[in-house]
C-alpha positions in Angstrom: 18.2 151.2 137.6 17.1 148.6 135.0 19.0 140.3 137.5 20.0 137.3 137.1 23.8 130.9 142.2 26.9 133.0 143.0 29.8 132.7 141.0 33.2 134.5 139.5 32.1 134.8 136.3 35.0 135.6 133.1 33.6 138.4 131.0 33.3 137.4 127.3 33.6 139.8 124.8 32.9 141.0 121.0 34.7 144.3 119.9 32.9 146.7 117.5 34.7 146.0 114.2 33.7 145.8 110.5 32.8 142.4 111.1 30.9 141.7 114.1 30.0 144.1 117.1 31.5 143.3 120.9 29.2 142.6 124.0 29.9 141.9 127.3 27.8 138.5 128.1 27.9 139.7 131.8 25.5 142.4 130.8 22.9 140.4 130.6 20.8 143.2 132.1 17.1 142.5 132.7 17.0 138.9 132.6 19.2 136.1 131.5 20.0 132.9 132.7 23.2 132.0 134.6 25.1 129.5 136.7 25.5 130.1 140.2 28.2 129.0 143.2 28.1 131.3 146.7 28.4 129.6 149.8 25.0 130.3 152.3 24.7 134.0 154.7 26.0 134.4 157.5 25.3 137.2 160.6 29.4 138.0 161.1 32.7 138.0 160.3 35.3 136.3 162.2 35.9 139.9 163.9 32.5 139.9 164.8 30.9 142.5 162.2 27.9 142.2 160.4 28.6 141.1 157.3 25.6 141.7 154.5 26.4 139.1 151.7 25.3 141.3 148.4 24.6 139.9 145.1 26.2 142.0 142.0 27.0 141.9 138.2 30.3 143.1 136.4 29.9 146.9 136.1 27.2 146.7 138.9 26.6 147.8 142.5 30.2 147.3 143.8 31.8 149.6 140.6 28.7 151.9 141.2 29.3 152.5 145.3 33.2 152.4 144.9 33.7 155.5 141.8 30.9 157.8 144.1 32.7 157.1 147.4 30.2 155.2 149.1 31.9 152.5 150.2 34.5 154.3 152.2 32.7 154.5 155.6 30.6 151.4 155.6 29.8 150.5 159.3 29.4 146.6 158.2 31.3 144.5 155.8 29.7 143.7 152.5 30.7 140.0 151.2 29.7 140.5 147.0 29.3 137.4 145.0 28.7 138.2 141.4 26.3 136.8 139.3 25.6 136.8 135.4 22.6 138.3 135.5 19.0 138.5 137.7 17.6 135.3 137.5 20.4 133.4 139.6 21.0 136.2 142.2 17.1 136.3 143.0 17.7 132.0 142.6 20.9 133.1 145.4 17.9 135.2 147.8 15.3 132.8 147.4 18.2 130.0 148.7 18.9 132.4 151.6 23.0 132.8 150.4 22.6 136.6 149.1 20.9 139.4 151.6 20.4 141.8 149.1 20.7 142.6 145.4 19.7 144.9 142.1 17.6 143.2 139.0 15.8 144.9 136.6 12.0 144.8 135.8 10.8 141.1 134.9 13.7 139.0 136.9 11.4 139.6 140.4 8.5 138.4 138.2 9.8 135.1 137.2 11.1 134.7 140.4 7.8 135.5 142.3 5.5 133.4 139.7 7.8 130.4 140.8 7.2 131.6 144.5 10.8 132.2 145.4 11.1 133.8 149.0 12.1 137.5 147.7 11.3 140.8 148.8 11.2 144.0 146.6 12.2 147.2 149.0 13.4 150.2 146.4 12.9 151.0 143.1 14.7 153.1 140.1 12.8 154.8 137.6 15.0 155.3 134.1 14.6 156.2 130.3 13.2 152.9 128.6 14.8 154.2 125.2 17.7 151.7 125.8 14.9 149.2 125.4 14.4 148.8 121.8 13.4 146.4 118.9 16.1 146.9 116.1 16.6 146.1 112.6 19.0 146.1 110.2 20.4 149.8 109.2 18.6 148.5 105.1 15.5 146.6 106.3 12.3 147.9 104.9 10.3 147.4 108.1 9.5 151.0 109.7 6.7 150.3 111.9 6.1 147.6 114.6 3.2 146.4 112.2 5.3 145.6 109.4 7.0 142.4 112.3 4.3 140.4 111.2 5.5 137.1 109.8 9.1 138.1 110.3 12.0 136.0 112.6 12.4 138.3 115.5 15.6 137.2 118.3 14.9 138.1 122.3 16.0 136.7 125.4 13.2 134.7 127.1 11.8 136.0 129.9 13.6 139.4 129.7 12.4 142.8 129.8 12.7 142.5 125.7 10.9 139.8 126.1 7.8 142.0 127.8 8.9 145.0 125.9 8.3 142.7 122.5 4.9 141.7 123.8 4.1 145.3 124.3 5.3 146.8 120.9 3.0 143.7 119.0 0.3 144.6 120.5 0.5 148.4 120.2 0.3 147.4 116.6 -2.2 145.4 116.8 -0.3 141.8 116.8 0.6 139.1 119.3 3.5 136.7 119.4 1.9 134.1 117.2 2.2 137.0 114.4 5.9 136.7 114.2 8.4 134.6 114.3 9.6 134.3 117.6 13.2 133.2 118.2 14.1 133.0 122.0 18.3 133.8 121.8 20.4 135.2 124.4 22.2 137.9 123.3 25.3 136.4 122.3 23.5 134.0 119.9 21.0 136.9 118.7 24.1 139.0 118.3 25.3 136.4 115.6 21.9 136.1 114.4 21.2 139.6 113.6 25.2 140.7 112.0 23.9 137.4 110.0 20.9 138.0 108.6 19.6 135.3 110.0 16.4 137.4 112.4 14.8 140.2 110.8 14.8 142.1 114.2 16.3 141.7 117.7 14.3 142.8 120.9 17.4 143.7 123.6 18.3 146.5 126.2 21.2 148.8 126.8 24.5 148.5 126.1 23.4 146.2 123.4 21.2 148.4 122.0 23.8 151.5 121.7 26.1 149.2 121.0 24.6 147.9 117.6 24.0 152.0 116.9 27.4 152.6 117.3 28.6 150.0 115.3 26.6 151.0 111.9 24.8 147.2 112.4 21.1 148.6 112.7 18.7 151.2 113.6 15.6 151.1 116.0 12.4 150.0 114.7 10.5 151.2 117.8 11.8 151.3 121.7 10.2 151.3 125.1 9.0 154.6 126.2 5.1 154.4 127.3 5.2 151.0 126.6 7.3 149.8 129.7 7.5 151.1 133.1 11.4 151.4 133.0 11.7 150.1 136.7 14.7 148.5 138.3 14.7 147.1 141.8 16.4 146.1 145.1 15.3 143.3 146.0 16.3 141.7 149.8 15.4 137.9 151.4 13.1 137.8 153.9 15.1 136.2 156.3 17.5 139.1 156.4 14.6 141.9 156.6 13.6 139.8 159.7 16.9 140.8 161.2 16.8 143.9 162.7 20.7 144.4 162.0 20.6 143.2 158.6 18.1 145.0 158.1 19.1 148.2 159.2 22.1 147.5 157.0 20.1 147.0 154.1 18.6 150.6 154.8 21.9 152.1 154.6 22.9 150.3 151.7 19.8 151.1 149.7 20.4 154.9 151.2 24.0 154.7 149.7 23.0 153.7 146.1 20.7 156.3 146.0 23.3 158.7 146.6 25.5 157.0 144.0 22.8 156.7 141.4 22.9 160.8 141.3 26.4 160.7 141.4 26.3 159.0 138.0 24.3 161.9 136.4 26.5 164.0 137.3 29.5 162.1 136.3 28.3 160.5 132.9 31.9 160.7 131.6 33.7 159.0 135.3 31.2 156.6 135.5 31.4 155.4 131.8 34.8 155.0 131.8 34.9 152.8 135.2 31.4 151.1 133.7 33.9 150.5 130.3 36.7 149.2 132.5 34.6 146.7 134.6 32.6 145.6 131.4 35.0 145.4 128.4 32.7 148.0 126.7 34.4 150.4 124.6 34.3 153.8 126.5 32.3 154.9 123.6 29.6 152.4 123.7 29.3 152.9 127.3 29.1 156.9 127.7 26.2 156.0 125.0 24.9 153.8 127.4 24.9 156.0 130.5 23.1 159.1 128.6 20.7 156.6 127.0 19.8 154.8 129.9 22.1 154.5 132.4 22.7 157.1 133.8 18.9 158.3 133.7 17.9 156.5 136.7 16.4 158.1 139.6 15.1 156.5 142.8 11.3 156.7 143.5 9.0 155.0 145.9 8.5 151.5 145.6 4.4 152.7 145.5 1.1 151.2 144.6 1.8 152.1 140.9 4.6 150.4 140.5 3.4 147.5 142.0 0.2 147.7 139.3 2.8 148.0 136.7 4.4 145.0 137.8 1.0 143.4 138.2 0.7 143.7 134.4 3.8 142.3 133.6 3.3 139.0 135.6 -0.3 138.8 134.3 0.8 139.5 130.8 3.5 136.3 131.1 1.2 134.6 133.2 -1.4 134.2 130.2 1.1 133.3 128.1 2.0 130.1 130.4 5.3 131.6 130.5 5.1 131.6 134.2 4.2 128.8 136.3 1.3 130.6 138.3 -0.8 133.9 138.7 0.2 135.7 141.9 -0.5 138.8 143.8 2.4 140.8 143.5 2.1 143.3 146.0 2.3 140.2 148.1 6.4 140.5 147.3 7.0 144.1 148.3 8.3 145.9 151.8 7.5 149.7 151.4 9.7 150.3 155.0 12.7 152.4 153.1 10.2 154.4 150.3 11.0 157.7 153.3 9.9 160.5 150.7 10.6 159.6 147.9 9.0 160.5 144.6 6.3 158.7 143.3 7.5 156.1 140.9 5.7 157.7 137.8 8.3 160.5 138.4 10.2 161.3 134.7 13.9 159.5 134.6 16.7 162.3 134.3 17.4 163.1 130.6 21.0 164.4 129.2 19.0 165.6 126.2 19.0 163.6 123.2 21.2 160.3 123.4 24.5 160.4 122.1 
């Protein structure tokens, strides 16, 4: 419940067709880099309501709240600016223009590592088999081992991108082993239809996507290698607040509500999801069943916060970060209430469409 100042940003798609596969460059979902243009917070409205200034992606929070009816009795106005992906809405909190937003795993870890002013207050827990190194449907790799030597595209600094890490050295390699070629999905998209990477390390839709579309198969995916978190993450200046934050504890309470809604609703939400997107509906009920849909929220507890610890460590001592940090040193526990520990297992529709 898998970020990416503020901006409108046009959707850019590629349709599944014999030729090439469609993806929606707004889903950048764990951890692309964007462009941003939002103006800075602010308390009120000209009526004199609080106004909490949310950050969002196409297909994201806004579509979510709207299709389960959560946004229907809202006692403050929410100003959305929309964003490509994490890294420029956490760039948006850090700058003090967004209150509040969702990322997935590894944006708060960048951001953090560069020592951003964020705050982490909720977490998701969801099925990490959207996560997934793939190959071509005819490559003779079958095991993570067989990546050594071989061109493999991700997205840097992306959940992949840890995901990638992960699967290596399961198998007993590291990223000097292969071939690494840091793509964002657009470019890795043409790189794989092409021939031109033996494997492509990418998250959901793109990984149902290329199922869908006949282009490829998983090699291996995420499950027990990556903690499948996703995050709300808030600026400090607006926790300080009490009415901004009291806000921010109804609107994390609201998408809780809604993320259940969506498990129960796999076919509503995947057609809204398809609409906002430019996914075919197909690609995105996939999507929602594979991933999706599979999030439930759990506390924002000491093991997720190890979990998280490993991640920035990992990047860390690969200099892909500027700095080791303490990352519990980034997280407000106030809204966990009683929750679920976050080791709780995601939802499951059964096998994945």
């Amino acid at each position: 419940m898998p970020p990416p100042s503020p901006e409108e940003t046009t959707v850019k798609s590629f349709r599944l067709s014999a030729a090439a596969l469609l993806v929606p460059l707004a889903l950048l979902a764990s951890a692309c880099s964007g462009a941003s243009a939002a103006g800075g917070a602010s308390n009120t409205d000209g009526k004199g309501s609080l106004v909490l200034n949310v950050g969002d992606q196409k297909g994201g929070s806004e579509a979510l709240l709207r299709a389960a009816g959560e946004l229907d009795d809202l006692p403050y106005r929410v100003k959305w600016s929309t964003f490509t992906s994490g890294p420029p809405l956490l760039e948006a909190v850090n700058a003090g223009a967004v209150d509040f937003g969702s990322v997935g795993n590894t944006p708060p870890v960048f951001a953090a590592g560069a020592g951003s002013k964020i705050t982490l207050v909720a977490a998701t827990h969801g099925d990490s088999a959207g996560e997934a190194i793939l190959v071509p449907k005819d490559s003779p790799l079958r095991t993570a081992r067989d990546l050594k030597g071989k061109r493999v595209a991700v997205a840097q600094g992306s959940s992949a991108h840890f995901q990638l890490i992960a699967s290596l050295r399961k198998a007993g390699l590291g990223l000097s082993d292969v071939r690494v070629s840091l793509l964002q999905p657009a470019d890795a998209l043409a790189a794989f239809t092409s021939g031109k990477v033996d494997a492509w390390a990418v998250w959901d839709p793109y990984t149902s996507q290329v199922l869908l579309g006949g282009k490829g198969r998983v090699l291996t995916d995420g499950r027990g290698l990556v903690n499948g978190l996703g995050f709300q993450v808030a600026a400090p200046s607006a926790l300080a607040d009490q009415e901004k934050a009291k806000a921010i504890g109804d609107f994390v309470e609201r998408l809780r509500r809604a993320q259940g809604w969506v498990f129960d609703h796999p076919e509503d939400w995947a057609k809204v999801w398809a609409q906002e997107t430019g996914l075919p509906y197909e690609v995105a009920l996939a999507a929602v069943k594979r991933s999706n849909g599979t999030r439930i929220p759990v506390a924002l507890d000491d093991t997720a916060i190890a979990s998280e610890q490993k991640i920035a460590d990992t990047f860390a001592a690969l200099g892909l970060v500027p700095r080791a940090f303490r990352f519990a040193d980034y997280v407000d526990t106030r809204f966990n209430k009683d929750l679920p520990p976050s080791t709780t297992p995601a939802r499951s529709y059964g096998k994945a469409s």
